[in-house]
C-alpha positions in Angstrom: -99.2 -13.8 -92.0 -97.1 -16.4 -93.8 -94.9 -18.8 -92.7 -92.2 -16.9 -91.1 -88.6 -18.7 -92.1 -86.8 -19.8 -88.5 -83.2 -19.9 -87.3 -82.1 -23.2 -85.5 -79.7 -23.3 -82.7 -77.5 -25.6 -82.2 -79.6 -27.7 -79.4 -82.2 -27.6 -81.9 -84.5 -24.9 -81.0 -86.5 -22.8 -83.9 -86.2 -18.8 -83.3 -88.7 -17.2 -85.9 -86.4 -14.7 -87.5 -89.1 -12.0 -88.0 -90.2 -10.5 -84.1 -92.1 -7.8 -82.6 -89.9 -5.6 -80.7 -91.3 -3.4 -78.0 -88.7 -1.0 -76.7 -90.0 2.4 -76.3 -93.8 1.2 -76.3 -96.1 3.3 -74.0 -98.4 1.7 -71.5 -101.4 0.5 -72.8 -100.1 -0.1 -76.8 -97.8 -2.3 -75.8 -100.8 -5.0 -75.0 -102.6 -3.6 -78.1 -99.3 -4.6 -80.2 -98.8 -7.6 -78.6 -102.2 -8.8 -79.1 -102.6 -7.6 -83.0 -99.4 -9.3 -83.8 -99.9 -12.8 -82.1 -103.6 -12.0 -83.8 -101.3 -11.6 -87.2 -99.4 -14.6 -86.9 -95.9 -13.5 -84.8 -94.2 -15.7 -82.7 -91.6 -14.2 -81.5 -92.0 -10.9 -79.0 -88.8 -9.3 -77.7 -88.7 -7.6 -74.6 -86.4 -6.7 -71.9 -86.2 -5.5 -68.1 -85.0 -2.1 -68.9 -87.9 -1.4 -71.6 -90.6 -1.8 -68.4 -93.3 -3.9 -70.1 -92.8 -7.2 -69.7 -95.7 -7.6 -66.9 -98.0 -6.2 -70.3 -96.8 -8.3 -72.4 -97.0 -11.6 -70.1 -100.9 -11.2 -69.2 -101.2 -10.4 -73.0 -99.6 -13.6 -74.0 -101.3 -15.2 -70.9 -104.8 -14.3 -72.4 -104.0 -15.4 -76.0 -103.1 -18.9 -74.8 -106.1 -19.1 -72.3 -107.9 -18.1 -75.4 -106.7 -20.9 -77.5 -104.5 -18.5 -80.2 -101.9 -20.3 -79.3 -100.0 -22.2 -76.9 -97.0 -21.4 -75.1 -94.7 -23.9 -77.4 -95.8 -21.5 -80.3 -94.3 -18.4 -78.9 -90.8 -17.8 -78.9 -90.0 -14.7 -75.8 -87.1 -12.9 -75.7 -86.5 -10.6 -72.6 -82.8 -9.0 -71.6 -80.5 -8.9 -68.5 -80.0 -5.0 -68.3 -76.6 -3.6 -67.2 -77.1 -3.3 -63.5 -77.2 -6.4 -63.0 -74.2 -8.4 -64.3 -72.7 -9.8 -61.7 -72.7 -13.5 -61.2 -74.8 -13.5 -58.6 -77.6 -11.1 -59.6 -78.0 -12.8 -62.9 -80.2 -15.4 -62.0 -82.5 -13.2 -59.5 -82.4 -10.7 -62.6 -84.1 -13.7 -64.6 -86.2 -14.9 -62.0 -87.9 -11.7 -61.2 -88.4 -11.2 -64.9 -90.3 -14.8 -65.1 -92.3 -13.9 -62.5 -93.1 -10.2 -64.1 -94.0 -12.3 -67.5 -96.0 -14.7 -65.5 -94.5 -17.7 -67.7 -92.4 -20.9 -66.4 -89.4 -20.3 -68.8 -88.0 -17.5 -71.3 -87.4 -18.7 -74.6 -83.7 -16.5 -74.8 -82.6 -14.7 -72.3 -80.1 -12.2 -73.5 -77.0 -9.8 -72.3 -78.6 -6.4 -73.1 -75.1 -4.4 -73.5 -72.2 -6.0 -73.1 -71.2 -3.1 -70.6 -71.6 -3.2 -67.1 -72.9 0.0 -65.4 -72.9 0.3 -61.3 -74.7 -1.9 -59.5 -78.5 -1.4 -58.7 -79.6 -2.0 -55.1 -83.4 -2.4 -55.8 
């Protein structure tokens, strides 16, 4: 794949403007995806609590650094705080629990899902 262009924030972080997205992705092809297009040359994978992959897509970007693809300062991961979860205090929990269903030390963005709030969760 070529180059893919970036966007850079304003703390200086690239984004690769070009991502795979993985909403709607069944168990089991979501890995397969994840793996072909890191494989391909993508950078930037977009996830998100509500779309129920992200412990897929963590071991699968887990075994392409362990395999030397690429390393974890060449991925860019997006994953979303879903509407249950917009109060103050369950924000960081939210993320936290999402890191840990990754299986990576930090999320590259970490984004609002809807900018809606539905009623609270108790998980």
């Amino acid at each position: 794949m070529a180059n893919i262009p970036t966007v850079t924030f304003s703390n200086g972080y690239k984004m690769p403007m070009l991502g795979l997205g993985t909403y709607q992705s069944n168990k089991g092809d979501v890995e397969n995806a994840v793996k072909e297009a890191i494989n391909l040359g993508y950078r930037h994978i977009d996830t998100a609590f509500f779309y129920d992959n992200e412990e897929e897509i963590g071991k699968v970007v887990r075994e392409k650094i362990e395999d030397g693809t690429v390393t974890r300062g060449d991925l860019f991961i997006t994953t979303k705080l879903w509407n249950t979860f917009h109060k103050e205090e369950l924000v960081i929990p939210t993320c936290k629990r999402s890191l840990t269903k990754l299986g990576l030390d930090y999320i590259d963005l970490y984004l609002v899902h809807w900018p809606i709030a539905f009623k609270v969760s108790i998980e």
